[in-house]
C-alpha positions in Angstrom: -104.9 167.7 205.6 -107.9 166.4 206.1 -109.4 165.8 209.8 -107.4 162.9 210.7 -110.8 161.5 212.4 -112.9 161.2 209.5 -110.0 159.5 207.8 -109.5 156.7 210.6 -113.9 156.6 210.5 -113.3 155.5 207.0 -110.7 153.2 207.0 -112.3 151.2 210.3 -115.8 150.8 208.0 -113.0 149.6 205.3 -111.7 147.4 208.0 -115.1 145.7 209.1 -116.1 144.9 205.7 -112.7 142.9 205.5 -113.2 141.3 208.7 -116.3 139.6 207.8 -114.0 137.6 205.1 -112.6 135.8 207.8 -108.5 136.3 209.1 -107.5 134.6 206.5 -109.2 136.4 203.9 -107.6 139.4 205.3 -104.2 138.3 205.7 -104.1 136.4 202.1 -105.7 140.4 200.8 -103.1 142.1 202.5 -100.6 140.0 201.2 -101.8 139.4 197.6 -103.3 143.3 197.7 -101.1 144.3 194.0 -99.8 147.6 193.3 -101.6 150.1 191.3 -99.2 151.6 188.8 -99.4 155.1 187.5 -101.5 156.9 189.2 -101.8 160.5 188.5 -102.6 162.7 191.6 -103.2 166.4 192.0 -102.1 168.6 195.3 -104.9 170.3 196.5 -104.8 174.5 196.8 -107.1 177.1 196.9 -108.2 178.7 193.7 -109.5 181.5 192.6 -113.6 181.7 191.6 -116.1 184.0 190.8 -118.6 183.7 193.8 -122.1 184.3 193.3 -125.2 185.1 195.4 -128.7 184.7 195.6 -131.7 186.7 197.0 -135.7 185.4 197.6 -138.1 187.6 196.1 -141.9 187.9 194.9 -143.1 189.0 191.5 -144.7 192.0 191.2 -146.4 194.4 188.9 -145.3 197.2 187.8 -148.0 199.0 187.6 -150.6 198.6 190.4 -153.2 200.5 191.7 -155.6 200.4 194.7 -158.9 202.1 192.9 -160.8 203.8 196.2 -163.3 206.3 195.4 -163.9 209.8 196.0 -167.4 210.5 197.6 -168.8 208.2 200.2 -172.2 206.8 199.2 -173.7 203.6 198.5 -172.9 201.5 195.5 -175.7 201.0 193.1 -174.0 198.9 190.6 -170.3 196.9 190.8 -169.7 196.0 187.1 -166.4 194.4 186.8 -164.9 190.9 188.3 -161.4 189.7 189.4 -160.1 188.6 186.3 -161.8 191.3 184.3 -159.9 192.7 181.6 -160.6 196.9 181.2 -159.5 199.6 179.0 -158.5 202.8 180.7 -161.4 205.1 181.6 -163.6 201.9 182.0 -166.2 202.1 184.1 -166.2 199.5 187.3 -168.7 200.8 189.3 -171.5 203.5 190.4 -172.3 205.1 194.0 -175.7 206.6 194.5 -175.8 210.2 193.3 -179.2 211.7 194.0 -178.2 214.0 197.2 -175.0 215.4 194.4 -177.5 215.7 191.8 -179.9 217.7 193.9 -177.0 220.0 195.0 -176.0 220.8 191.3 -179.5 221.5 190.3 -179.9 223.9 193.1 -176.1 225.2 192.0 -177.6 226.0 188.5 -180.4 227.7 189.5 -177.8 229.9 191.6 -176.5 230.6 188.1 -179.6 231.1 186.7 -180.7 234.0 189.5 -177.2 235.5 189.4 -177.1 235.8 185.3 -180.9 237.5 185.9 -179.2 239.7 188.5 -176.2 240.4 186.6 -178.4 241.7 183.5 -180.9 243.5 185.3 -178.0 245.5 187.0 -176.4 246.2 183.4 -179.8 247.7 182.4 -179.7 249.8 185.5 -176.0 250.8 184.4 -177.3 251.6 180.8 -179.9 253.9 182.6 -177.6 255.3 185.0 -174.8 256.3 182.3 -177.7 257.9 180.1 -178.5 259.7 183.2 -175.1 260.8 183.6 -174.6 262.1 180.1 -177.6 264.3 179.7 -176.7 266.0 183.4 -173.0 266.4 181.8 -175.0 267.9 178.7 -177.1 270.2 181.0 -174.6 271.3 183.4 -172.3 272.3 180.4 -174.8 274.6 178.4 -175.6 276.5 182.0 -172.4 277.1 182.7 -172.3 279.2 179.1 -175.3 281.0 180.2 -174.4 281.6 184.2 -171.2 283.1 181.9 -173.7 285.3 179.9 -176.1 286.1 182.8 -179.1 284.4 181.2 -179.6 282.2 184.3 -179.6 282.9 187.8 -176.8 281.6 190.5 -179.5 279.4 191.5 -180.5 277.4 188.5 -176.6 276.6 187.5 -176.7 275.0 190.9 -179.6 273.2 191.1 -178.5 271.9 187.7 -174.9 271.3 188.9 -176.2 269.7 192.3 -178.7 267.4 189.5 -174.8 266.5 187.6 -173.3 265.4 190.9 -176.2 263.2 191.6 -175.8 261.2 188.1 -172.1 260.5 188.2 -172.5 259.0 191.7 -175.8 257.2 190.5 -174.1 255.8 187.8 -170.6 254.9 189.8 -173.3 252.6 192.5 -174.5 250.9 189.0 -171.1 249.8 188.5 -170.8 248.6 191.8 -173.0 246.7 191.1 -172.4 245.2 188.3 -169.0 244.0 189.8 -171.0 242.7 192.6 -173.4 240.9 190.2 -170.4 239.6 187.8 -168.6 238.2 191.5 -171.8 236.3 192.1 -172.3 234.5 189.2 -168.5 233.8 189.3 -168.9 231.8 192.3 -172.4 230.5 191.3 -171.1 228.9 188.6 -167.9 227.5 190.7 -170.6 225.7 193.2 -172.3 224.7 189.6 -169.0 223.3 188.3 -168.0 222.0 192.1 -171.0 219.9 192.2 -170.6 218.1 188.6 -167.0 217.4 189.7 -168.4 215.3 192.8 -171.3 214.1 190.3 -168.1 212.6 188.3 -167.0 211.1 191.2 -170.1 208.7 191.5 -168.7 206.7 188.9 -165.7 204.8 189.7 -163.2 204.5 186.7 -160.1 202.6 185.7 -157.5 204.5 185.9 -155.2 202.8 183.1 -156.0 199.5 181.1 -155.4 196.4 182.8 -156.5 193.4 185.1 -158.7 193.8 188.0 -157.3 191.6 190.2 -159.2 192.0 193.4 -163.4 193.1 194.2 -163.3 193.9 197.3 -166.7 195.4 197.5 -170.1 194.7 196.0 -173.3 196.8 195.2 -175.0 197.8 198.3 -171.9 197.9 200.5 -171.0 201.8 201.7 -167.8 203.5 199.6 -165.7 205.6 201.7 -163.2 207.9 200.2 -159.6 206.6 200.4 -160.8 202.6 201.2 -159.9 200.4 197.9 -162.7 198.8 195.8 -160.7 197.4 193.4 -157.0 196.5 192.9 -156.2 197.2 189.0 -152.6 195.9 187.6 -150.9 196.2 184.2 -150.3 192.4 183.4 -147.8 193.7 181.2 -144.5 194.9 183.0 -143.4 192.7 185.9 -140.7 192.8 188.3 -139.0 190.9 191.4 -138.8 192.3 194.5 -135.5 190.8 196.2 -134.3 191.3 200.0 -131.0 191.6 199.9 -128.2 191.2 202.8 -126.8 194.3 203.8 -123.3 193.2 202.9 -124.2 193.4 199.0 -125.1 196.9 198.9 -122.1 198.2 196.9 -122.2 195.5 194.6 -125.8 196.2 193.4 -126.3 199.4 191.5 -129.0 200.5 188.4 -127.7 198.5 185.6 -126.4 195.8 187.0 -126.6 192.6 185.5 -128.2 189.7 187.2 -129.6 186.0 186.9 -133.9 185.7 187.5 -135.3 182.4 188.6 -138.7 182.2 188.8 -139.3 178.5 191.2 -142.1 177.4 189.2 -140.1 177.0 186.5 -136.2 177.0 188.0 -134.6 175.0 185.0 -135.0 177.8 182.6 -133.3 181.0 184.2 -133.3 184.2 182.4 -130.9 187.4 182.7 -131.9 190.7 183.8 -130.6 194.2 184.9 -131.6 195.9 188.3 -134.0 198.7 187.8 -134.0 200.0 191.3 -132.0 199.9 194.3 -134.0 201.3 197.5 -131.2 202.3 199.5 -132.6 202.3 202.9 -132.1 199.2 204.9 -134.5 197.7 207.0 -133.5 197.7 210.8 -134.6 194.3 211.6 -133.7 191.9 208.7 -131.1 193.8 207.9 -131.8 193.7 204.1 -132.4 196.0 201.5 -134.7 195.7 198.1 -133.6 195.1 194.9 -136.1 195.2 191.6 -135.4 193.8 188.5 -137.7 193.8 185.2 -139.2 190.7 184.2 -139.7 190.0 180.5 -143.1 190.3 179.2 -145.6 187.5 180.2 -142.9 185.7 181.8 -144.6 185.6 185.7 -148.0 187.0 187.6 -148.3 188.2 190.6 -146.9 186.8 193.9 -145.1 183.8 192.2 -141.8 183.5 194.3 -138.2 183.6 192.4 -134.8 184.2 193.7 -131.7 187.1 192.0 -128.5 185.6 191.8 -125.6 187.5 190.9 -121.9 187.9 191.3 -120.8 188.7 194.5 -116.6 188.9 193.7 -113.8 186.8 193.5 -112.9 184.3 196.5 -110.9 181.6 197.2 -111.8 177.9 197.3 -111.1 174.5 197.5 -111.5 172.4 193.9 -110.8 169.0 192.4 -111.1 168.2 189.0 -114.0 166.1 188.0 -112.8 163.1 187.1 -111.6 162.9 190.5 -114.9 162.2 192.2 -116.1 159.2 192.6 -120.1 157.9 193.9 -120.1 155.3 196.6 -123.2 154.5 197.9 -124.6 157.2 196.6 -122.5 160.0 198.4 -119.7 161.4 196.4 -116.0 160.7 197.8 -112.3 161.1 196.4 -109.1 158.8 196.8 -106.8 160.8 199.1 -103.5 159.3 198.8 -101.1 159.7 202.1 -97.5 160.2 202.3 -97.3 155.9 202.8 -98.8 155.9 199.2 -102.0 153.7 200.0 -104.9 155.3 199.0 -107.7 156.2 201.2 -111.2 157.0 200.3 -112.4 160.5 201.7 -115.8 161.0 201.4 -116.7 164.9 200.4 -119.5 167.5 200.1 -119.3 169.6 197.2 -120.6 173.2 195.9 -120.6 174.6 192.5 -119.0 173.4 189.7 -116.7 175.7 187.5 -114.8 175.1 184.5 -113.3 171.3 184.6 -113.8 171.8 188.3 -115.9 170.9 191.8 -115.6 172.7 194.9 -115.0 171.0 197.3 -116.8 172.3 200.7 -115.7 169.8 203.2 -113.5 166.4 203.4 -110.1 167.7 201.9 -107.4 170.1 202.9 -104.6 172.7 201.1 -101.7 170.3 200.5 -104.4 166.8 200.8 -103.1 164.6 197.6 -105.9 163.3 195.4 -106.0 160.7 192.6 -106.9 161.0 189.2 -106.3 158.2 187.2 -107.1 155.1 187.4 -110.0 155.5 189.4 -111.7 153.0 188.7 -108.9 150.6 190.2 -108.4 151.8 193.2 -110.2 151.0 196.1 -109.8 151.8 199.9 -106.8 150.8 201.3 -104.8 150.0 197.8 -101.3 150.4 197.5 -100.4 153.0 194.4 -97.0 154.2 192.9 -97.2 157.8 191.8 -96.6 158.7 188.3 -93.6 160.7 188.0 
């Protein structure tokens, strides 16, 4: 039953009131107090109810990206705002590319020098494997005649000694040739390698969206790696929740759950989780839950809570009609084993079906009134209805 405390609190402030009527008021009250007839009471017990939880969070996008550049250099030009709107492949700004420019023009003229090499060694191949074909020629028509005696020893090898001399000319103008083709391979790599960092003087948007941060304006020094701009896709939003440990088996991808954004808390919308991260931090003992917004619902850093359910516990509960509002707090007639009715006063928690819980003020087995309540007061004498 309910602490036996509160209960005296409450009939003593009873008991005040009626002493500043005077004795005789009281006695003539107590005496001429009637009976209230049929009054409906409930016991009170724990019932079951579906409990539910809730988790803060901050709304996110999606899609966000931290736009740094690639070469370090000053910026000659920032052409976007916060706020801007911009396709993908947009350009936001420019970074001083005369030293890159310098380095591809000397690159190409690498190129330029190793094509010139590379032809003027496939003329020498050209000369070398004409070479080679009339000392093939040569040596095979004195080898007929050494046969037939018509030359001397000495001619077929002077002739044979002239053959040797044009195959390995002609092998070295390959060489060559392979040496020439290697360097205008990596001449034209250095070529290519400097527009690539030439491409990198211009800062781009990586996907359409909203730039939501500058961080940077012409004149200032880009460094590789340090953001200029922070692009997001208004689009696609989500809430990032941090969630007690103790709900990490209830919260899985696909589970359904309750968004409340707190700018606008009267109109909550439902939502599935979309990812669990299942490591849990060490100090607040919490882990993140995210969970889809519908489009154009939220921006960025508005604050909103994830309820869901959180399983099936047991509570105390009244029916409705069994509250009653006395100075503005809410209270119930408990009604004692004397049969006078007391007035209890109550906190309560969520409503459910027909009922209230009831978080503190009552007790498993406490009697409460139902009917009439609006003649009973603090103190009155009831008969239960049967």
């Amino acid at each position: 039953m309910v602490g036996y405390g509160a209960r005296v609190a409450a009939v003593f402030m009873a008991a005040v009131l009626f002493a500043a009527c005077g004795d005789k008021g009281k006695q003539g009250a107590a005496v001429s107090r009637p009976v209230v007839q049929e009054v409906e009471v409930v016991v009170v017990r724990p019932v079951p109810r579906e409990t539910t939880a809730e988790a803060l969070g901050t709304v996110r996008a999606k899609t966000i990206a931290a736009v740094a550049p690639q070469m370090m250099g000053r910026l000659t030009a920032v052409l976007v705002a916060e706020g801007a709107r911009v396709e993908a492949g947009a350009l936001l700004a420019t970074i001083d590319d005369q030293a890159v420019r310098a380095q591809l023009a000397s690159a190409e003229g690498g190129v330029a020098e190793a094509e010139s090499a590379r032809e003027e060694a496939d003329r020498a191949v050209a000369q070398a494997e004409a070479g080679k074909s009339l000392a093939e020629k040569t040596y095979a028509r004195f080898r007929v005649l050494l046969a037939e005696k018509v030359v001397t020893p000495q001619e077929y090898d002077e002739v044979e000694m002239k053959r040797t001399v044009a195959v390995k000319e002609h092998e070295r103008a390959l060489q060559k040739t392979a040496q020439m083709d290697a360097k205008v391979t990596q001449a034209k790599g250095q070529a290519g390698a400097a527009r690539i960092v030439l491409a990198y003087a211009k800062v781009i948007a990586p996907f359409a969206g909203v730039i939501v941060e500058k961080r940077a304006d012409a004149g200032s020094m880009a460094v590789p790696g340090v953001p200029l701009f922070v692009l997001e896709d208004p689009r696609r939003h989500h809430i990032e929740a941090s969630v007690s440990e103790t709900y990490l088996p209830l919260l899985k991808v696909g589970t359904p759950v309750q968004g409340i954004l707190d700018a606008d808390p009267g109109k909550p919308f439902s939502a599935v989780v979309t990812e669990v991260v299942p490591t849990v931090d060490l100090n607040s003992r919490t882990f993140t839950v995210k969970a889809d917004l519908p489009a154009g619902k939220a921006r960025t850093g508005q604050s909103g809570r994830l309820r869901f359910a959180a399983g099936t516990g047991m509570v105390l509960a009244v029916p409705k009609r069994a509250i009653t509002r006395v100075g503005g707090n809410e209270g119930v007639f408990f009604v004692g084993d004397d049969n006078v009715a007391r007035l209890s006063m109550i906190t309560l928690g969520a409503e459910f079906d027909d009922r209230v819980e009831v978080l503190s003020g009552i007790e498993d087995g406490d009697r409460v009134a139902l009917s009439p309540i609006d003649k009973l007061s603090d103190g009155a004498r009831v008969e239960v209805r049967r």
